[in-house]
C-alpha positions in Angstrom: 0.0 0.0 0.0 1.3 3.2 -1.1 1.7 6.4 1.6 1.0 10.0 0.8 2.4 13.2 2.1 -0.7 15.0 1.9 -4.2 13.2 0.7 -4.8 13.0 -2.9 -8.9 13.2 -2.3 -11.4 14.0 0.2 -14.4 12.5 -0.2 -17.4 13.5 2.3 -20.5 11.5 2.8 -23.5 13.9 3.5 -27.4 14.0 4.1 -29.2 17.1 5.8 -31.5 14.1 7.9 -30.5 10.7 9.5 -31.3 7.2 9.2 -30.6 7.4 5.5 -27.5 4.8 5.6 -24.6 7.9 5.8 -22.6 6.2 8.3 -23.1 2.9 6.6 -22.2 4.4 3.7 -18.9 6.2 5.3 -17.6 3.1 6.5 -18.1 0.8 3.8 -16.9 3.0 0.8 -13.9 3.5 3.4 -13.1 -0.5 3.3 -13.8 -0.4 -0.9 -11.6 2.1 -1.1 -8.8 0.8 1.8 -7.8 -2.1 -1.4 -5.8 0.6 -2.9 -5.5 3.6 -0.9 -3.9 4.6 1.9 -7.2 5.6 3.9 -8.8 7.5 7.0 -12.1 7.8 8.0 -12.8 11.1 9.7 -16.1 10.7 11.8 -17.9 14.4 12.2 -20.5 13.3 13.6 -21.7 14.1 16.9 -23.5 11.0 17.1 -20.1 9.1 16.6 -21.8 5.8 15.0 -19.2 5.2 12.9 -16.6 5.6 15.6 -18.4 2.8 17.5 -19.0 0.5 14.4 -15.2 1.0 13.9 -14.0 0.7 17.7 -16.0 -2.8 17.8 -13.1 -4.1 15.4 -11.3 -6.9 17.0 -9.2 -7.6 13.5 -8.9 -4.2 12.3 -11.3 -3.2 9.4 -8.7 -1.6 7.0 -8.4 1.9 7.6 -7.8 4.5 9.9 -10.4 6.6 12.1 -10.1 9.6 13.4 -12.9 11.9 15.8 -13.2 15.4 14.6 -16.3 18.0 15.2 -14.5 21.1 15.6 -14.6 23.4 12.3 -11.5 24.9 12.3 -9.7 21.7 11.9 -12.1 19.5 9.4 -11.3 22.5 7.0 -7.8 21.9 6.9 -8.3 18.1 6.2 -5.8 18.7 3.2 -3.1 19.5 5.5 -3.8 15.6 7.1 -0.7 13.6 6.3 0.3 9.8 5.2 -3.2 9.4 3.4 -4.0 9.4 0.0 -7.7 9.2 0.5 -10.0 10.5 3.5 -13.5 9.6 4.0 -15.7 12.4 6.2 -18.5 11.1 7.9 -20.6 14.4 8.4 -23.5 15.3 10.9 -26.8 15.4 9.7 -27.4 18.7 10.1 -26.9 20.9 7.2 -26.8 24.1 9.4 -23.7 22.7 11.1 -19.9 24.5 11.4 -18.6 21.0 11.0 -21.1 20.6 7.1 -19.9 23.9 6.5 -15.8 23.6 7.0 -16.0 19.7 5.1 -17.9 20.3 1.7 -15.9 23.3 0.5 -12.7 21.1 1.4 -13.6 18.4 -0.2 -13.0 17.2 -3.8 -16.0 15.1 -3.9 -19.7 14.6 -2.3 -22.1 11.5 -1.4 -25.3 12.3 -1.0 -26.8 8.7 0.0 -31.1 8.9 0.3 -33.5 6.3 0.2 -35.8 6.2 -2.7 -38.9 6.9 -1.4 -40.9 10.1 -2.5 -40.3 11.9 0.9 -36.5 11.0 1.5 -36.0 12.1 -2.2 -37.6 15.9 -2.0 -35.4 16.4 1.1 -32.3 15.3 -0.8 -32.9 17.3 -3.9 -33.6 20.1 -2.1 -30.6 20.0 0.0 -28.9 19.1 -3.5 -29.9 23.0 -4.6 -29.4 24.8 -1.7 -25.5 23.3 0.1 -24.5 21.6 -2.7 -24.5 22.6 -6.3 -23.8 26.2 -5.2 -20.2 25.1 -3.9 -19.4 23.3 -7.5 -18.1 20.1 -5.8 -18.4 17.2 -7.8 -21.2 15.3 -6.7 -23.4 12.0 -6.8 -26.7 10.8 -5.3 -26.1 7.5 -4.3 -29.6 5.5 -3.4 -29.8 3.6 -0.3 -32.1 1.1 1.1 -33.6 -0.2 -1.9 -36.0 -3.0 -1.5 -34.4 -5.9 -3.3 -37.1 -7.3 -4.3 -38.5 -4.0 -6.1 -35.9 -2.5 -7.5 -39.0 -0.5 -9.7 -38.8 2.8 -7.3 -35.0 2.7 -7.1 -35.4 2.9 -10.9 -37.7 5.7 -11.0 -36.0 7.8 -8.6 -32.7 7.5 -11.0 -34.9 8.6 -13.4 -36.2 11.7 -11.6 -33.1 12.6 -10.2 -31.9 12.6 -14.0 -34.5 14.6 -15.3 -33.5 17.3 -12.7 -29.9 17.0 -13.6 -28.5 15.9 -10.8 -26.2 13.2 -11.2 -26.9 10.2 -9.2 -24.9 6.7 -9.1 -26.0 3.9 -11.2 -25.4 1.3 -8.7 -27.6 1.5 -5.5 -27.2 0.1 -2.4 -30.0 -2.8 -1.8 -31.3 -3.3 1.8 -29.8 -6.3 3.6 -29.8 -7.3 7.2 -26.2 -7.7 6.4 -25.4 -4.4 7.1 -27.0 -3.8 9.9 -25.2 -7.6 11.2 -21.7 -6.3 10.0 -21.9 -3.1 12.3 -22.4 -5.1 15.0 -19.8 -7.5 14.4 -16.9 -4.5 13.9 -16.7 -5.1 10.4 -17.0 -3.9 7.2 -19.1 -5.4 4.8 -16.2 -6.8 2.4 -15.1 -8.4 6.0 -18.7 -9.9 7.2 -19.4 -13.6 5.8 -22.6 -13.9 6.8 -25.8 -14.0 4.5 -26.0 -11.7 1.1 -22.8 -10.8 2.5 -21.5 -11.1 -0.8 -24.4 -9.0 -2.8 -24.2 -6.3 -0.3 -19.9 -6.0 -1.2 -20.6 -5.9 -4.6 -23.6 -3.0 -4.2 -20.6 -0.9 -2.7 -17.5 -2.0 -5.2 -19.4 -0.6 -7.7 -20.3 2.7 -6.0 -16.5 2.8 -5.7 -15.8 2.0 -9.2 -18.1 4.8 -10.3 -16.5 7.3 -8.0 -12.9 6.5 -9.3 -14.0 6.9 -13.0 -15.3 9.8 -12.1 -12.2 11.2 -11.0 -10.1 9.8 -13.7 -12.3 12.0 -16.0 
C-alpha cells in the first residue's frame, strides 16, 4: 500500500436528515476504497456511529479513524498527512460548522437517500441549496432499496436525472447484512454472513463509479 504526504482526495459523505445509511455508507466506501488507498475515515459526527461501528473491530477493518467536530480543523483536512484518501463522515445537520468547513474542502460529495418520495424531496432540495452552489463534484447515491422492487430505485434514477443531478448507477439494496456487520466490527467486504456477498458488490461498484469519475 502506497503512503502519501498529503491526501490525494477528500471524499465527504452527507445528508441534511439521519437514518438514510450515511454512516453505513462512510464506512463501507472507506473498506472499498482501503484495497488501494492509503485511507482514513474522519467521523464528524456528533453521534459518533461510525466511531463505534469501527472501535468494535477486534481484527482491524482496514483503515484509519479519526474523531473530529470542531470546524477549524475538518477544514484543513488537506493538511492531514500519510493518506492518499479520507473519508468524512458528516453530521446530519446541514446548518452545522462542522457541514460547512467539510464540503468546500472536499474534492467530492455523497449524498446517500433512500428512494422513497419523501426522502428524495429532502435530498434534492438540500442538493440546490448546500451543494450545487459550492461546484463540488457530486453523486446521489440510493440507499435502502427494496431488493425485491428495484421499480422505485429505478424511478428515482430517473427523476433525479430529469433534474440534472447526477446520481450513481449502482444503489445500495437493503440487507440485514449491514445492519449484522456493524455489530460485528466489520466492514461489509469483511462480514461472511448472509447476502454478504451481494451487499460487497452493491458498494464495489459505488466505488468503481467514483474513481471513474475522478479519472475524467
Amino acid at each position: 500500500m502506497k503512503s502519501a504526504s498529503s491526501p490525494q482526495k477528500i471524499l465527504a459523505v452527507l445528508n441534511g436528515k439521519g437514518g438514510v445509511g450515511k454512516t453505513t455508507t462512510a464506512v463501507n466506501l472507506a473498506a472499498a476504497f482501503s484495497d488501494k488507498y492509503r485511507v482514513l475515515l474522519v467521523d464528524s459526527d456528533p453521534q459518533h456511529s461510525a466511531s463505534w461501528w469501527v472501535e468494535r473491530s477486534e481484527k482491524g477493518i482496514g483503515f484509519d479513524l479519526r474523531r473530529e467536530t470542531d470546524a477549524t480543523r475538518l477544514a484543513d483536512l488537506r493538511k492531514v498527512k500519510g493518506y492518499e484518501l479520507i473519508v468524512v463522515d458528516t453530521p446530519p445537520a446541514l446548518g452545522s460548522d462542522a457541514l460547512a468547513a467539510v464540503v468546500p474542502a472536499a474534492d467530492y460529495l455523497v449524498l446517500p437517500s433512500p428512494p422513497a418520495p419523501m426522502d428524495l424531496t429532502v435530498l434534492i432540495e438540500t442538493v440546490k441549496t448546500a451543494v450545487i452552489p459550492t461546484g463540488v463534484m457530486h453523486r446521489v447515491l440510493l440507499t435502502r432499496v427494496d431488493p425485491r422492487s428495484l421499480a422505485e430505485a429505478l424511478e428515482a434514477q430517473n427523476t433525479l436525472l430529469e433534474l440534472g443531478i447526477p446520481a450513481c448507477n449502482a444503489f445500495i439494496r437493503a440487507y440485514k447484512a449491514h445492519e449484522r456487520a456493524a455489530l460485528d466490527g466489520a466492514s461489509i467486504m469483511q462480514w461472511r454472513g448472509k447476502n454478504a456477498r451481494e451487499a460487497e458488490a452493491d458498494y464495489r461498484r459505488v466505488a468503481e463509479e467514483i474513481q471513474r469519475d475522478w479519472r475524467k
